[in-house]
N, C-alpha and C positions, 0 to 999 in steps of 0.2 A: 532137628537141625533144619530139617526141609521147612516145618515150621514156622521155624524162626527165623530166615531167609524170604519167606512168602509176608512176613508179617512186613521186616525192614521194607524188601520192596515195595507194599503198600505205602505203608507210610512215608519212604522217601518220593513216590509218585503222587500220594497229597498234598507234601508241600512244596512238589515244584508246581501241580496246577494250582498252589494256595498263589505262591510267589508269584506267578505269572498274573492271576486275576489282579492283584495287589496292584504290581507294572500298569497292568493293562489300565486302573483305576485311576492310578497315577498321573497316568501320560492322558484321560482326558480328562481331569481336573485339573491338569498343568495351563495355567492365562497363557494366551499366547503374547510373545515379544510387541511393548509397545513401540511403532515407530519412533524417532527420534524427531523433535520439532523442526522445524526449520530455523535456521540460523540467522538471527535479526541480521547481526553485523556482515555477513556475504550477501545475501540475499540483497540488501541496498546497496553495494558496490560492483553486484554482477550485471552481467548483460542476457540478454535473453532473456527479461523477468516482467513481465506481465505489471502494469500497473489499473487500479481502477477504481476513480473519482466519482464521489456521490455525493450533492449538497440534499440535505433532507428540509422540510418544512413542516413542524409542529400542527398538527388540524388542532382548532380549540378544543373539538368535544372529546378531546384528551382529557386535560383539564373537567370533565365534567365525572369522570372518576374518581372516587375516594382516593384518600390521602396513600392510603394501605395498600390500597391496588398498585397506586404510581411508586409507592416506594420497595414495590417488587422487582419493578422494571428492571430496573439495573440489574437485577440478579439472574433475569433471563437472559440479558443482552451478554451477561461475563462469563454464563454456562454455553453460551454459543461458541465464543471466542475460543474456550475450554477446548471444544468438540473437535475444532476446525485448528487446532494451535498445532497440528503437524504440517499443513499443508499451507497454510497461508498467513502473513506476517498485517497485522490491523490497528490501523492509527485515527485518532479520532481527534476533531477541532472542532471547537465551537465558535460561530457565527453571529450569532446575534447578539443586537448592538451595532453589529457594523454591518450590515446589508438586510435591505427588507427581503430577499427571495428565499435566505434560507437564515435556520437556526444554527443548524450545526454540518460539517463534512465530514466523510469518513474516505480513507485512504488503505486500498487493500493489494497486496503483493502475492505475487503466487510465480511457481513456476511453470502451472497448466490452469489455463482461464478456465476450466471448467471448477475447477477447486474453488474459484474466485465467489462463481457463478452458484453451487454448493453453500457456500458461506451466507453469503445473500440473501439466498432463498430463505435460510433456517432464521436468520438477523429480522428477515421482515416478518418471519411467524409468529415475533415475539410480541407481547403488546406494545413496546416501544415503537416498533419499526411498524406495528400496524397502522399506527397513528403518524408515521411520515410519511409527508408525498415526495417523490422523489420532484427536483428541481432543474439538478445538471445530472449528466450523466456522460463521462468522459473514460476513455480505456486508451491504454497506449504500450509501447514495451518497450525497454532498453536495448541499447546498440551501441555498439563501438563508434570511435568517432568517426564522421564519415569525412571531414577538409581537414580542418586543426590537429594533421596526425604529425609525426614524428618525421615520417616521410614526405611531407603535401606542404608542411609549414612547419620547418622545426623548432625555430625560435620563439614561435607563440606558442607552440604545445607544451615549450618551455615553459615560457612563464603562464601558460592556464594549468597546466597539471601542479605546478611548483606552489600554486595559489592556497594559500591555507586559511581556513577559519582562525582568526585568533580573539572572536570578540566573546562577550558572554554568552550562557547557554540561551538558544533560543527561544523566542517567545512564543511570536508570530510565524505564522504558514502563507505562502500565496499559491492560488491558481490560476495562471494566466494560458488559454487555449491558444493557440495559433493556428492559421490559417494562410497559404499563398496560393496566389492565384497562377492559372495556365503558363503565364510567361517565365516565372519564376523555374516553374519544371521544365521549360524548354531549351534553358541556357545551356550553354556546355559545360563539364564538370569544373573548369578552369574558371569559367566567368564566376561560377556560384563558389566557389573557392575565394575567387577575390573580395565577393560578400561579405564572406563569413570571416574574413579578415578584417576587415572592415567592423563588421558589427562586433570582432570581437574583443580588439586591442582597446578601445574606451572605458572597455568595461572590467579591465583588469585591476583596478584600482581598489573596485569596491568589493572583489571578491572575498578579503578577507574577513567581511562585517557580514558577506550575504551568503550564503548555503544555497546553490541550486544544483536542478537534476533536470535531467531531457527526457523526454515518454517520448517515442515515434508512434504514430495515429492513421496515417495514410492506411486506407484500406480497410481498417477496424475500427473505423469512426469518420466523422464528419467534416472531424477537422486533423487537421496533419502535424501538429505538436503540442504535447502537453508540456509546459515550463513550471518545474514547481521551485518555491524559494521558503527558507527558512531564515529568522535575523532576531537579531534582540534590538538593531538600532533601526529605525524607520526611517529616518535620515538619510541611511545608506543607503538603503533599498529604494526611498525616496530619488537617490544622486544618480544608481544605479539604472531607475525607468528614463531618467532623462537621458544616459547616454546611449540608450537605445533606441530614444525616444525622434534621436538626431541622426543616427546612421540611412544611406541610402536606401538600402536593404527595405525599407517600411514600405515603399513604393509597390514592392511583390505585395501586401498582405491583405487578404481578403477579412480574414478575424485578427486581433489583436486583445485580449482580454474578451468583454462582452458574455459572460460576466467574467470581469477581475473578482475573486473570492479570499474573501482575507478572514481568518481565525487566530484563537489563539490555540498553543497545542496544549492539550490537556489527555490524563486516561479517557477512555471509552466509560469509565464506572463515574468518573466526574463529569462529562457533559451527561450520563440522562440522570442524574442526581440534581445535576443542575436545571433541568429543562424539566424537571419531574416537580419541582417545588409549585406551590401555588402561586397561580397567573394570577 
């Protein structure tokens, strides 16, 4: 009996240390939880979110690479985007054709510039990015509205928030930097309010053909606003700079475009597919 009792205990004390090494095996061959990406559609209609503009320029002796080599390219560039697709939201246009200083732009979202700054890095290790020289270089972040609010101006925030896109899906991209000068900052909240009413009731007309977004820049850049616009009709957008083009307001502006950057929107696998092809 005593036996037979010394044997059970053996063996039920093997296979609890079996069972336990088992767990223990378990638990570190278990992948750890991948984050969850970021969310296209919040991320562009939040505040607090990091934006950051880079027009690139193609060096020729790109082009001095086999076929083979440049038709890798893309695949570095979409295993980057892979890497980095938790942290930061990445839109690419292409340029050329319509401006001698760059080929193509890339447009990056984050909710920590360093994440931005992470992406970048990895982007330019790639041979794509090895062979761009960077041209513009603009960073800016979202904000609530700071005149045109509910409270400040309620009948314009009416009709600007009420403003909807209803033309086709877009084509065209733009980047217009801005810039004002000392006096502008020195007004009182009220005068720069009456501005911005000003500058903004002309332009309610065209908002349904034109898509924009505000970057604030003061302090992380050079210049003090990013203006980006999305359209399929050029026309609009055309209609659109002129009634800007008339408000008092231009009188503060030290930059105004300089460069204006105009693309089409395309994937990121489609412009260097396209910028990869024989010059």
């Amino acid at each position: 009996m005593k036996k037979f009792s010394l044997a059970l205990f053996l063996t039920a004390g093997f296979m609890l240390v079996n069972t336990n090494a088992l767990a223990q095996q378990a638990a570190m061959e278990k992948k750890p939880e991948m984050a969850p990406m970021v969310d296209r559609a919040k991320i562009l209609v939040a505040t607090g979110v990091f934006g950051n503009f880079s027009t690139y320029k193609i060096r020729p002796d790109y082009y001095k690479m086999s076929n083979a080599e440049r038709k890798g390219a893309a695949a570095e560039v979409l295993a980057v985007i892979e890497k980095h697709k938790e942290k930061v939201i990445v839109d690419a246009y292409l340029t050329r054709g319509f401006e001698a200083q760059s080929d193509y732009f890339v447009r990056v979202h984050s909710y920590d510039m360093a994440a931005t700054q992470a992406f970048l890095v990895d982007f330019r290790a790639t041979r794509f990015g090895m062979y761009s020289d960077v041209t513009e270089q603009l960073v800016g972040m979202t904000k609530p509205l700071n005149y045109v609010t509910k409270e400040k101006s309620p009948e314009l925030n009416a009709g600007l928030t009420s403003a909807t896109y209803v033309g086709d899906a877009p084509r065209y991209a733009f980047i217009i930097p801005v810039k004002k000068n000392a006096d502008w900052w020195n007004l009182t909240d009220a005068q720069r309010l009456k501005e911005i009413e000003v500058h903004t009731l002309p332009t309610l007309a065209n908002l349904v053909n034109v898509k924009r977004k505000l970057y604030h820049s003061t302090g992380i850049d050079d210049t003090d606003f990013i203006t980006y616009f999305e359209t399929a009709d050029l026309g609009a957008f055309n209609s659109l700079m002129l009634a800007l083009a008339k408000v008092p307001e231009n009188k503060y502006h030290v930059r105004w475009g300089n460069p204006t950057v105009m693309g089409t929107i395309q994937t990121f696998e489609n412009v260097v597919k396209t910028l990869s092809m024989s010059n």
